[in-house]
C-alpha positions in Angstrom: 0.0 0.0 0.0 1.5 3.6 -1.1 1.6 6.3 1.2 -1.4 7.9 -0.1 -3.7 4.9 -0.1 -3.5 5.1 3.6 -5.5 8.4 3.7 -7.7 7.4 1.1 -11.5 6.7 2.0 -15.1 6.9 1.2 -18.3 8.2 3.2 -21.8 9.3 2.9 -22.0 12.9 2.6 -25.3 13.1 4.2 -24.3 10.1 6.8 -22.6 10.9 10.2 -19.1 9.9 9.2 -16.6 12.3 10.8 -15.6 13.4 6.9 -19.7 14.2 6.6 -19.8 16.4 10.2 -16.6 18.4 8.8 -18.0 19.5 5.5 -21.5 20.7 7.1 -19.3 23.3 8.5 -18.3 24.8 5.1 -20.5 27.4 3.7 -22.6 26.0 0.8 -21.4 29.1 -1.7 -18.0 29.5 -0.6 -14.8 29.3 -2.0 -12.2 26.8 -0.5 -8.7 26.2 0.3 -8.2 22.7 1.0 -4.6 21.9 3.2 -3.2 18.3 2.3 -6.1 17.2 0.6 -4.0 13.4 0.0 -6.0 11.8 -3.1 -9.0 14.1 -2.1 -12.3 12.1 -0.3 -13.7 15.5 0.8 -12.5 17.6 -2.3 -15.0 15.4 -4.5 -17.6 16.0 -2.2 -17.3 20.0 -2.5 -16.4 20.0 -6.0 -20.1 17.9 -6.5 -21.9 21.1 -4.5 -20.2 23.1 -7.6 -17.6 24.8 -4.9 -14.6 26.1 -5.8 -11.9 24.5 -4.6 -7.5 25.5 -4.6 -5.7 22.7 -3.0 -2.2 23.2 -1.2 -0.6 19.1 -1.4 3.0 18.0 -1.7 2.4 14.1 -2.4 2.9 13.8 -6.4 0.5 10.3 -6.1 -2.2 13.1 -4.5 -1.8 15.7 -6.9 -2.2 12.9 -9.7 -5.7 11.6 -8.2 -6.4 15.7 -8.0 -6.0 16.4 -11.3 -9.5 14.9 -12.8 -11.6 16.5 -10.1 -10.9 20.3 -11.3 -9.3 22.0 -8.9 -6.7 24.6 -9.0 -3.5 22.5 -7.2 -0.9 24.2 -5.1 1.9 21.7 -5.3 4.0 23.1 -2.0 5.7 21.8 1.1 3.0 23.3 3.9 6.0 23.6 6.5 8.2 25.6 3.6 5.6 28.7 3.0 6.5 29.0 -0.6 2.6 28.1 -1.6 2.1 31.3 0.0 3.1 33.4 -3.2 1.3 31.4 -5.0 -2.0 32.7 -3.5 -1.1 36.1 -2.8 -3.8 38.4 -3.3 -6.5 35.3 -3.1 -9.1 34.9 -0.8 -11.2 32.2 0.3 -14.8 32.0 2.2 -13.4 28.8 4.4 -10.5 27.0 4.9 -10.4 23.1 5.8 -7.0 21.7 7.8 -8.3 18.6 8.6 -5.9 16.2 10.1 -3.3 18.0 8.5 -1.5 20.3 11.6 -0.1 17.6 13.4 1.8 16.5 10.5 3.9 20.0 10.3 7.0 20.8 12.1 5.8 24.4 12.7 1.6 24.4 12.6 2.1 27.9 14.6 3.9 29.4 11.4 1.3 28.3 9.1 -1.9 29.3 11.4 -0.3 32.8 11.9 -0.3 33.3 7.7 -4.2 31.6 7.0 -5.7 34.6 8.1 -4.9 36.9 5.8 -6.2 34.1 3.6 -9.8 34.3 4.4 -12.8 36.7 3.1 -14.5 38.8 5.7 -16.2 36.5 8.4 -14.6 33.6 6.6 -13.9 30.3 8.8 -11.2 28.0 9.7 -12.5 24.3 9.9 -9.5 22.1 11.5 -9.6 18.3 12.5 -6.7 17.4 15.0 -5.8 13.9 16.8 -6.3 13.9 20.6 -3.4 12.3 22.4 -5.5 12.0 25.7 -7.1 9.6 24.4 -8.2 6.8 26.7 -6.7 4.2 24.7 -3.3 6.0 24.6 -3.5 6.5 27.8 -4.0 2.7 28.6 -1.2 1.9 26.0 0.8 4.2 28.0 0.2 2.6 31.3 1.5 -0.7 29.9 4.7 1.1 28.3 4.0 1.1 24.7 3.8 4.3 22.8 4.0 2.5 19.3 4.3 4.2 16.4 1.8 2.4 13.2 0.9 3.1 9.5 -2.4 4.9 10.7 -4.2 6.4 13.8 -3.6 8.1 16.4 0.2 7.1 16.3 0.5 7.7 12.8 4.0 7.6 12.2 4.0 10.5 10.2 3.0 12.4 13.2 5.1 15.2 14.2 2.8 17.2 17.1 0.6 15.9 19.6 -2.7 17.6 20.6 -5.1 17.8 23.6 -8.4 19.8 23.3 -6.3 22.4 25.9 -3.7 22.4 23.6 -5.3 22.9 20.6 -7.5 25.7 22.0 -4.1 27.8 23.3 -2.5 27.1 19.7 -5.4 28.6 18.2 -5.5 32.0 20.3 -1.6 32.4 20.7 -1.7 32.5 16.6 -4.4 35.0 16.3 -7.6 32.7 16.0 -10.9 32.8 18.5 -12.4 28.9 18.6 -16.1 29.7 17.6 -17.6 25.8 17.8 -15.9 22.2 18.6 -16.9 19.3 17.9 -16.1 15.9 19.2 -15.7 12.6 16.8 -16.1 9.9 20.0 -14.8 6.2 18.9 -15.4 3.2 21.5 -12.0 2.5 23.3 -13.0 -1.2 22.6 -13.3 -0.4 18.6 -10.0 1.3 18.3 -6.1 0.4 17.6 -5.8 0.9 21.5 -9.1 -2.0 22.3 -6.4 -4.9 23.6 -4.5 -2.2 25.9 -7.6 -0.9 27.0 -9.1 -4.6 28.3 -5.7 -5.8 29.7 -6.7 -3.2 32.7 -8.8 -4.5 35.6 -12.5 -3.4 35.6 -12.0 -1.5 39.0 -9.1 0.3 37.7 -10.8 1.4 34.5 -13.6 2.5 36.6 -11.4 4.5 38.2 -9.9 6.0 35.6 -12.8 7.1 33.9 -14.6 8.7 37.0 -15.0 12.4 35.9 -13.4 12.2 32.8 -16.1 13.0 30.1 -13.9 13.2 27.0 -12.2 9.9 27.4 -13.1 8.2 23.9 -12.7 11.7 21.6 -10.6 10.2 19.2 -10.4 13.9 17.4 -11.4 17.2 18.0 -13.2 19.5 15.4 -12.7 23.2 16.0 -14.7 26.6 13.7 -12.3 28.9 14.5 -12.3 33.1 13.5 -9.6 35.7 13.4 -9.5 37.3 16.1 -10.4 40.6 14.4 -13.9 39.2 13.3 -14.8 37.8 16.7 -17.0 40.5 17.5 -18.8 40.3 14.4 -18.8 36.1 14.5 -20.2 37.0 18.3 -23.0 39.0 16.5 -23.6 36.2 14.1 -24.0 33.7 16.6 -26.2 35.8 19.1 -28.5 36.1 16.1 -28.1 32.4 15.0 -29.0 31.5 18.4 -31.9 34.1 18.9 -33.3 32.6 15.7 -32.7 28.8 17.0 -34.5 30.5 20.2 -37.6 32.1 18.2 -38.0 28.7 16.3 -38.2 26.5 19.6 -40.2 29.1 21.0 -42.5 29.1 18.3 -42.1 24.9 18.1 -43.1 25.1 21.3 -46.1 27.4 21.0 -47.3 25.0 18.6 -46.9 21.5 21.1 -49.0 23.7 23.5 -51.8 24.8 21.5 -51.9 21.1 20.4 -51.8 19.9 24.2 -54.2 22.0 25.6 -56.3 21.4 22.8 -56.1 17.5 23.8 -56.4 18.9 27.8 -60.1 20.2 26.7 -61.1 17.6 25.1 -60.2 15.2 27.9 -61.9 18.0 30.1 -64.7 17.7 28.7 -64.6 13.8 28.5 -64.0 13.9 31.8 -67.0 16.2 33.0 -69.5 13.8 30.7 -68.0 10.8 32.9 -68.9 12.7 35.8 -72.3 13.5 34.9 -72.3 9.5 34.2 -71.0 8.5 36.8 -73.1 10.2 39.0 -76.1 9.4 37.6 -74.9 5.7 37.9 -74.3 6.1 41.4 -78.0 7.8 41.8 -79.6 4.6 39.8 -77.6 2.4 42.4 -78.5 4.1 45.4 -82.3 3.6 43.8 -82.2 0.5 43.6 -80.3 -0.4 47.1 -83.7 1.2 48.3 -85.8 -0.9 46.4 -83.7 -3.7 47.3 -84.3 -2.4 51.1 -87.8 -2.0 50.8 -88.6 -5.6 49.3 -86.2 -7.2 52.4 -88.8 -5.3 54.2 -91.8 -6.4 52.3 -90.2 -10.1 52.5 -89.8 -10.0 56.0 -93.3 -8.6 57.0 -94.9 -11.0 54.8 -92.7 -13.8 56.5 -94.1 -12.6 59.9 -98.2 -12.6 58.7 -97.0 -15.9 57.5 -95.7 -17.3 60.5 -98.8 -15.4 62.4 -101.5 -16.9 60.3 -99.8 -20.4 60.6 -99.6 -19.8 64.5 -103.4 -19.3 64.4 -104.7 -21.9 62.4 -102.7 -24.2 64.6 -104.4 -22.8 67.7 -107.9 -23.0 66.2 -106.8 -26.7 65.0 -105.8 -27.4 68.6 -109.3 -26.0 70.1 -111.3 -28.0 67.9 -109.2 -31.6 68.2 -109.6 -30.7 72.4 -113.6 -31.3 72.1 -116.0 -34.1 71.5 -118.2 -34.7 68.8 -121.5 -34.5 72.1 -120.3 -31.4 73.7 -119.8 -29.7 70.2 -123.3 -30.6 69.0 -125.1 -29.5 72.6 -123.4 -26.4 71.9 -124.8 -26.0 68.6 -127.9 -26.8 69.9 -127.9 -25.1 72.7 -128.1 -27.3 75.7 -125.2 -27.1 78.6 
């Protein structure tokens, strides 16, 4: 495998890959500078949205794979400033460094010169390596800090970056980081996934108690001159006031929905009532009736029992008497 096949690779535009999430940040209609493009996975992208693109690449193989995809090619050592003269008096609407810095010997030299690069409220859109890493840091904890063909440890790797870092390289050459962006990769998914489960579960724990930023594997960073940041603050105040008025207004519109739903369950709720309570009046009807036929039952039980009691009596009266008394009494003699 060449040098250049190593950085080549494909993605979904419209997809999540890392690639995908850098481009969203370039204006649709803006010119672009492209640093160390290699065979150019992104540059096809933004020369299919019809954007002009000037690359700045060194690797002949690179600038070969350029060629067909229309682009004006810098062909310049990044490090060695010469590619500056070739765009003197040029400016660009954003400028893309993605994974590029850490391959410089002096990325402070080249981020002082980009600015005067850039159009009015133009953007810098970098993509950097983060050294701390979890997985490094496991790797490290085992004593291997192994260089490889790709990765974190590229070999070709000459600076090492932290999110800190990366923020105080920024402002010490003149830019103001605007928006970051994290591209998160499992520990267990990476070059660093055997290092990472050689260490105890408690320890691990441990390790990652607090420590929120653990698995970004890069760091994305917008970044302004500092000389536009008060107009970048304006744009982003009214960005986010717009972002504000459209929640507000999303919101607007779930509640006028919800309460909508809230009366009609209201009112569903008030015709159960009025249901419910002329249930309860039938019930307590008919627990009277029910109370008046136990009473009916029972009275009717007692004449029962009385006329039984009496016909028994009479029964009695007339078995106590004979046949001679009963007819002198009919007759009438004693």
């Amino acid at each position: 495998m060449s040098d250049i096949e190593r950085y080549d690779y494909a993605f979904d535009p419209e997809g999540d890959a890392w690639a995908a999430r850098l481009l969203r940040r370039v204006p649709g209609r803006a010119s672009v500078l492209e640093l160390g493009p290699g065979p150019g996975a992104m540059t096809q992208v933004l020369r299919a949205r019809g954007q002009a693109v000037t690359v700045v690449e060194n690797d002949p193989a690179a600038l070969q794979a350029l060629r067909p995809l229309g682009v004006q090619a810098v062909e310049a050592d990044l490090d060695g400033l010469a590619w500056l003269d070739a765009l003197q008096g040029r400016r660009f609407g954003a400028i893309l460094a993605c994974d590029v810095l850490e391959h410089l010997r002096s990325p402070e030299q080249v981020l002082e010169e980009l600015a005067g690069l850039l159009e009015p409220m133009g953007s810098l859109i970098i993509s950097l390596p983060n050294i701390a890493y979890a997985g490094v840091v496991a790797a490290l904890r085992a004593g291997v800090f192994d260089y490889a063909d790709k990765g974190l440890l590229d070999r070709t790797h000459l600076r090492f970056f932290t999110r800190r870092s990366i923020e105080q390289l920024l402002m010490d050459c003149g830019w103001v980081p605007l928006a970051w962006e994290a591209n998160r990769v499992p520990v267990a998914q990476s070059e660093f996934a055997w290092h990472w489960e050689a260490i105890p579960d408690a320890w691990r724990q441990h390790l990652l108690t607090g420590w929120t930023d653990f698995d970004v594997y890069q760091w994305m960073v917008v970044a302004a001159p500092a000389r536009d940041s008060r107009d970048w603050e304006m744009v982003q105040v009214r960005a986010e006031a717009s972002q504000l008025r459209a929640q507000l207004q999303a919101l607007q519109l779930t509640h006028a929905t919800e309460h909508a739903s809230l009366l009609e369950h209201q009112k569903a709720f008030g015709e159960a009532r009025q249901l419910i309570a002329q249930f309860e009046q039938e019930r307590d009807s008919l627990r009277q009736q029910v109370q008046q036929l136990a009473t009916d039952k029972a009275a009717l039980e007692q004449a029962c029992q009385d006329a039984q009691e009496t016909s028994a009596q009479e029964r009695a009266a007339i078995g106590g008497s004979s046949w001679r008394a009963r007819l002198a009494r009919r007759l009438g003699v004693d």
